[in-house]
C-alpha positions as CSV (number, residue, x, y, z in Angstrom):
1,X,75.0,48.0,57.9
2,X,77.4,46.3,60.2
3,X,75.7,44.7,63.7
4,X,75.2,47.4,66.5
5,X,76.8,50.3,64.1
6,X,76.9,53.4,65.4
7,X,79.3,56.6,64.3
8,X,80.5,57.2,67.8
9,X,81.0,53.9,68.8
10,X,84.5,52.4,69.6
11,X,85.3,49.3,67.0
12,X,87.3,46.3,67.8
13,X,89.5,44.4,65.0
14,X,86.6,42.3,64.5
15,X,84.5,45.4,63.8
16,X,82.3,44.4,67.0
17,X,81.4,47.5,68.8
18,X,81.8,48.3,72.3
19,X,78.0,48.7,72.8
20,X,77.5,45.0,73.7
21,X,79.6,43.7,76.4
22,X,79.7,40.0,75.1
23,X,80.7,41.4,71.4
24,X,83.7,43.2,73.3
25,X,85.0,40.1,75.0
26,X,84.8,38.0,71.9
27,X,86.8,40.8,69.8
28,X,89.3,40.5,72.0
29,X,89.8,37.1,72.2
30,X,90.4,36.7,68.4
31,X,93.1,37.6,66.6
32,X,94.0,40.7,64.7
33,X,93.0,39.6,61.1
34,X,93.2,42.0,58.2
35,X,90.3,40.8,55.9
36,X,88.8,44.0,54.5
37,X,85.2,42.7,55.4
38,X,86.4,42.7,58.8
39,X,85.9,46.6,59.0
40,X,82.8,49.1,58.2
41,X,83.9,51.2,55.1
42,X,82.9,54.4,57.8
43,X,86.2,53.4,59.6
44,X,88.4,53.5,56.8
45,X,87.4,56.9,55.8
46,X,88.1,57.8,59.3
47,X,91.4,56.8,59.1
48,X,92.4,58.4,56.0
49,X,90.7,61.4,57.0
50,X,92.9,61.1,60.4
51,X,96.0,60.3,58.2
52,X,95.2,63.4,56.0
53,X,95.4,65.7,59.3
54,X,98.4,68.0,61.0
55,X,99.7,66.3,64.1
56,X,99.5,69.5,65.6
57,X,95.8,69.7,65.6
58,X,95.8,66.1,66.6
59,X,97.2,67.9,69.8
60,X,100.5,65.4,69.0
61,X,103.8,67.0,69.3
62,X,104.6,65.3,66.0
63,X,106.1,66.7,62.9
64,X,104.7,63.9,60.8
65,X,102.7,61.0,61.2
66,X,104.0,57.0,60.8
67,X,101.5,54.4,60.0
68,X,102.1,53.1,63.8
69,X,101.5,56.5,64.9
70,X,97.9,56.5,62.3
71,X,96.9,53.3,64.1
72,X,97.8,54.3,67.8
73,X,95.9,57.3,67.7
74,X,92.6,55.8,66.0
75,X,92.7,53.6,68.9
76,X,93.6,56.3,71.8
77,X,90.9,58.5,70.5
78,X,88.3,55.9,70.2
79,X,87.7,55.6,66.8
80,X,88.5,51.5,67.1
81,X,89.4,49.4,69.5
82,X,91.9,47.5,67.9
83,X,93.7,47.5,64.0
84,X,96.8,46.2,62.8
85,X,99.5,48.6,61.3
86,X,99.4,46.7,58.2
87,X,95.5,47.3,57.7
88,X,96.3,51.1,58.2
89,X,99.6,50.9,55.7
90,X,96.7,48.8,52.9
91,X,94.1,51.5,53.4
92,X,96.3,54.4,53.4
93,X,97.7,53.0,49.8
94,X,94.6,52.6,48.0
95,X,94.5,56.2,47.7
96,X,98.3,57.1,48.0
97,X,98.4,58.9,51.2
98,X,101.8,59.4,53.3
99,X,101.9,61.6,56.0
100,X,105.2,60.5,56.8
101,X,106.6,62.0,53.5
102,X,106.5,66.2,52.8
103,X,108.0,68.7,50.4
104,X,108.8,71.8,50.6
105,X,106.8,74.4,48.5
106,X,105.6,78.0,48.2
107,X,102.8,79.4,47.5
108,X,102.4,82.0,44.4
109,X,102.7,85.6,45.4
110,X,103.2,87.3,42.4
111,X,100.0,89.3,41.5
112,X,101.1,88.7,37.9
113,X,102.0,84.8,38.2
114,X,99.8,83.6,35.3
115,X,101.2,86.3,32.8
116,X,104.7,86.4,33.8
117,X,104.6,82.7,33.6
118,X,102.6,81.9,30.6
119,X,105.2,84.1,28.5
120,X,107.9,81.5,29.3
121,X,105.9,78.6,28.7
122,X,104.9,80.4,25.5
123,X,108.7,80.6,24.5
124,X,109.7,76.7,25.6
125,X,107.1,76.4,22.3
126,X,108.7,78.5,20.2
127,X,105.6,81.5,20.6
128,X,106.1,85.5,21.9
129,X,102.5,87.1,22.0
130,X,101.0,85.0,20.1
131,X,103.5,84.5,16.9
132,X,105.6,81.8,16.3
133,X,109.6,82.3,16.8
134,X,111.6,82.5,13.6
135,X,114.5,80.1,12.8
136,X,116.8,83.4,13.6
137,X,114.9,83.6,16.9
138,X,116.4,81.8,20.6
139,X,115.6,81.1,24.1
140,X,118.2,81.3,26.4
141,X,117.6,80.1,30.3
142,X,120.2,81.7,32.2
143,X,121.2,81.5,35.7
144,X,123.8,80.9,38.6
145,X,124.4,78.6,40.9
146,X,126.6,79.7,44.1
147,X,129.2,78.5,46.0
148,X,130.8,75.1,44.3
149,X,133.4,74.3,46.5
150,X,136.7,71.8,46.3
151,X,136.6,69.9,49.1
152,X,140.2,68.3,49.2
153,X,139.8,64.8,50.8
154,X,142.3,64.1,53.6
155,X,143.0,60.5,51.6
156,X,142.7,59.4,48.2
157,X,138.9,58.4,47.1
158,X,139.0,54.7,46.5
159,X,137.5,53.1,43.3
160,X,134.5,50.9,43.1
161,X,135.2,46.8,44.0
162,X,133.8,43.9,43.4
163,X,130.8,43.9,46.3
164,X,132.6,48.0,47.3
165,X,131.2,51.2,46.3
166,X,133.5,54.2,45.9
167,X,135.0,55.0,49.0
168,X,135.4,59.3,49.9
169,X,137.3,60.3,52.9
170,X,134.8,62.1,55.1
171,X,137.2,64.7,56.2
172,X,138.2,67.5,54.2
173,X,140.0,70.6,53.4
174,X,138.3,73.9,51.8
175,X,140.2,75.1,48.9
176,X,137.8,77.7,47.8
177,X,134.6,78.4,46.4
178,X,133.4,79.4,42.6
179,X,129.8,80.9,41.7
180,X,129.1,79.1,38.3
181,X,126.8,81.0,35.9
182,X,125.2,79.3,32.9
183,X,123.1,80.0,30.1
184,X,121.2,77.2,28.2
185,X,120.1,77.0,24.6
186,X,116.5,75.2,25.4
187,X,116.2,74.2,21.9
188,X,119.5,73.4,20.6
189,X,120.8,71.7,24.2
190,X,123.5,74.2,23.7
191,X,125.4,75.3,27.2
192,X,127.0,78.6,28.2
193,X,129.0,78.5,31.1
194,X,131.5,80.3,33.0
195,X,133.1,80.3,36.6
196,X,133.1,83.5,38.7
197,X,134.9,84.5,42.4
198,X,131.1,85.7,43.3
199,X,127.8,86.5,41.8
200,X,126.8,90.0,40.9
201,X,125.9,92.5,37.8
202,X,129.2,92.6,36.2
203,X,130.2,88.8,36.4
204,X,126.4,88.1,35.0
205,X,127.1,90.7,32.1
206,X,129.9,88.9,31.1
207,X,128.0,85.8,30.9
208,X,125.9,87.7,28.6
209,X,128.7,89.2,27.0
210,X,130.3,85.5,26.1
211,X,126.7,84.3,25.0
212,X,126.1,87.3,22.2
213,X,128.8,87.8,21.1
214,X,128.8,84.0,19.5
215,X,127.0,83.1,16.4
216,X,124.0,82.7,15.5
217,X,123.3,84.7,18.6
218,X,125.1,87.9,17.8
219,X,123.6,87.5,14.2
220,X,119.8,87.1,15.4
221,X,116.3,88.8,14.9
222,X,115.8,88.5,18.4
223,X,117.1,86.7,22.1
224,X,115.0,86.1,24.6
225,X,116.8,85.4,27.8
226,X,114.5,83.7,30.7
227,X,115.8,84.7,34.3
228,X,114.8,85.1,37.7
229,X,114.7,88.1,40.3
230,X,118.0,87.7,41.5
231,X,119.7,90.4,42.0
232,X,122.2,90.4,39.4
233,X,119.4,91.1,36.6
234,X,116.4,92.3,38.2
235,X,114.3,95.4,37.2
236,X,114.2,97.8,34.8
237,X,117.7,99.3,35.5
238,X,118.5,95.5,34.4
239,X,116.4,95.3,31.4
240,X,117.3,99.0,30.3
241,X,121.7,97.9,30.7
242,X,120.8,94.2,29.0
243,X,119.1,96.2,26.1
244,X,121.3,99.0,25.8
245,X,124.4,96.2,25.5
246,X,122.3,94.3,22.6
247,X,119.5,95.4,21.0
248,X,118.3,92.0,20.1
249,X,117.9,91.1,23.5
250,X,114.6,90.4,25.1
251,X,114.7,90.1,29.1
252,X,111.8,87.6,30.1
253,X,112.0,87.7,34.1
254,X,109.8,85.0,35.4
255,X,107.3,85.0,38.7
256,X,108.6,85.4,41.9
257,X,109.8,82.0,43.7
258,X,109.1,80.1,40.5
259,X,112.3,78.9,39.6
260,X,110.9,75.7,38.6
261,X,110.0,77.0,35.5
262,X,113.7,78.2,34.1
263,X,114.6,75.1,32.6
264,X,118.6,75.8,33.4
265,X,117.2,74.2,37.1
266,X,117.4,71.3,35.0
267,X,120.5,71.3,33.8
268,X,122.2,72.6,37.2
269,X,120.3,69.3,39.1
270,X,122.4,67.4,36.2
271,X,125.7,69.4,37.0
272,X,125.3,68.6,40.7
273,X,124.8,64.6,40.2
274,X,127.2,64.0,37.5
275,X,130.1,66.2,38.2
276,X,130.0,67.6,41.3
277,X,129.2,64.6,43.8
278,X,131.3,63.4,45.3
279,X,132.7,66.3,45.3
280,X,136.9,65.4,45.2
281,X,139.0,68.2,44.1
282,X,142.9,68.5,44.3
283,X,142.5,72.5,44.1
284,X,140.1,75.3,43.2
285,X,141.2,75.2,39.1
286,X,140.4,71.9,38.9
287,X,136.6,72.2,39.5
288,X,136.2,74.8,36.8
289,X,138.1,72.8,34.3
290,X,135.3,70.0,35.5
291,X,132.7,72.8,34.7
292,X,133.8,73.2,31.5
293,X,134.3,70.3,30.2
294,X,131.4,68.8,31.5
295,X,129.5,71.6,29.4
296,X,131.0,69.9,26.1
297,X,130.3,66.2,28.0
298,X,126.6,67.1,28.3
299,X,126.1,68.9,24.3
300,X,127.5,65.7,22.7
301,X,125.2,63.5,24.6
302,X,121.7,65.9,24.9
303,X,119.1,66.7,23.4
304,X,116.2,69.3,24.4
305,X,114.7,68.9,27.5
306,X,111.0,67.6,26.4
307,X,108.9,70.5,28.3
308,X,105.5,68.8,28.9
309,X,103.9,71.8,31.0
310,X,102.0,73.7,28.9
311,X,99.8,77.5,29.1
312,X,96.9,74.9,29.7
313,X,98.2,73.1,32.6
314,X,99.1,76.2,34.0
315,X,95.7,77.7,33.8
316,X,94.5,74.6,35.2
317,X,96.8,74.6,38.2
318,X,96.2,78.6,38.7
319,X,92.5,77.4,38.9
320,X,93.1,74.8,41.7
321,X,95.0,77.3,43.4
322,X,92.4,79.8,43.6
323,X,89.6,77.4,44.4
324,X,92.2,76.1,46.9
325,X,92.7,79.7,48.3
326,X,89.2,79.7,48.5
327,X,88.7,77.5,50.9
328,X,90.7,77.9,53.2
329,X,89.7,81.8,53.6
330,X,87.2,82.5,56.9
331,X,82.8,83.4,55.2
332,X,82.7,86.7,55.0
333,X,79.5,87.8,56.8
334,X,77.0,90.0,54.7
335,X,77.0,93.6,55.9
């Protein structure tokens, strides 16, 4: 155990505690080395337990905490006397912590998350209820992404230079705005696509339309066609007018707020990077005939997107959550 350790005790850089007077004067007198046998191993899980907390119940009016911010605090409330920034930064990456990064996420609230979304994952390997898919069997991810605009730069982008990037004019005018539907093959890398003046049941019918009425699609034992809530094919009025359309098709709607498992997601994050940004467009036309032919671009050079989340990961992840969930809910007291 370190000299004079005690937990409440304030630690200098030296890991001299302010319980002897001559032990403080000396730690001040040196210089800030990082050695790691400079410190207890109590303080570093301090501070990656401090790291691991809120600002806001730090009483900080902080959205996020910096390594600087880590350190200053340990010091202001006691927990050392002095530390280096860089100490902080080591410690804190042994065990990956960054409380100045954060992503946005929500929480499942579907009652019937597990089901809803082992039936896709089921389908991504070529299963329904237990049976494996037939070769006259397909999975369709469908969905629509809103409001692609032409921006219509003010000046000419510029090319890329020796030692330049491309150059885009910040300004801009608006020339219009197209909802772009799409439906993906997810195991033939086969795209569907088609632009609209807005999103709704019709335009989305006409997707499906342009999908099943193509072969081997309007030929198959049986389509299943993954989709979200939204409302242009949600609930049973959507299932009944799907079915009634095509026999052969078989609505999967996924969890609520679990978008991340429609695999078009994919293909629309590819959409964005390579064909859309920056987005330079002389008119409204022009970004659908970009659409379009990016659709053929991406089938000549694609292949199935290698889905690596299984049923099993997701009943271990549905497990975390609940024991998760758990813990964080107030003991009940016993009648």
């Amino acid at each position: 155990m370190p000299r004079g350790w005690t937990r409440d005790a304030r630690w200098s850089a030296s890991g001299a505690n302010d319980s002897s007077r001559s032990d403080w004067r000396a730690s001040k007198r040196e210089p800030d080395r990082d050695a790691l046998g400079f410190f207890p191993p109590e303080l570093t899980v301090e501070i990656k337990a401090l790291a691991c907390e809120l600002p806001t119940t730090l009483g900080l009016p902080l959205s996020r905490l910096s390594v600087a911010e880590v350190a200053r605090h340990a010091q202001r409330s006691g927990l050392v006397a002095r530390i280096s920034d860089s100490t902080v930064w080591r410690w804190l990456h042994e065990d990956a912590i960054r409380p100045w990064q954060h992503r946005c996420w929500i929480f499942p609230r579907d009652p019937h998350f597990q089901a809803k979304a082992g039936r896709i994952l089921d389908l991504y390997e070529r299963r329904w209820q237990g049976q494996a898919l037939r070769h006259d069997e397909f999975v369709i991810s469908t969905d629509e992404k809103t409001s692609i605009q032409a921006r219509l730069r003010i000046h000419p982008s510029l090319p890329t230079e020796p030692g330049k990037s491309m150059r885009v004019e910040h300004e801009y005018a608006r020339g219009g705005a197209w909802a772009y539907l799409a439906a993906l093959d997810v195991h033939r890398a086969k795209v569907f696509g088609r632009c609209e003046a807005t999103t709704g049941i019709a335009p989305f019918e006409r997707l499906v339309e342009q999908v099943m009425s193509q072969s081997p699609y309007n030929t198959a034992r049986r389509v299943f066609w993954v989709m979200d809530n939204g409302s242009s094919h949600r609930g049973e009025a959507s299932v009944r007018r799907l079915t009634q359309a095509h026999p052969t098709l078989v609505p999967v709607h996924g969890p609520i707020h679990a978008s991340w498992l429609n695999q078009i997601e994919i293909y629309f994050s590819i959409v964005q990077r390579k064909a859309l940004t920056p987005n330079d467009f002389p008119c409204l036309a022009a970004v659908a005939e970009r659409l379009a032919n990016f659709e053929r671009h991406f089938e000549s050079v694609a292949r199935p997107f290698e889905w690596k989340f299984t049923r099993a990961d997701l009943n271990a992840l549905v497990a975390r959550m609940r024991d998760r969930w758990a813990q964080t809910q107030p003991l009940k007291l016993a009648a």
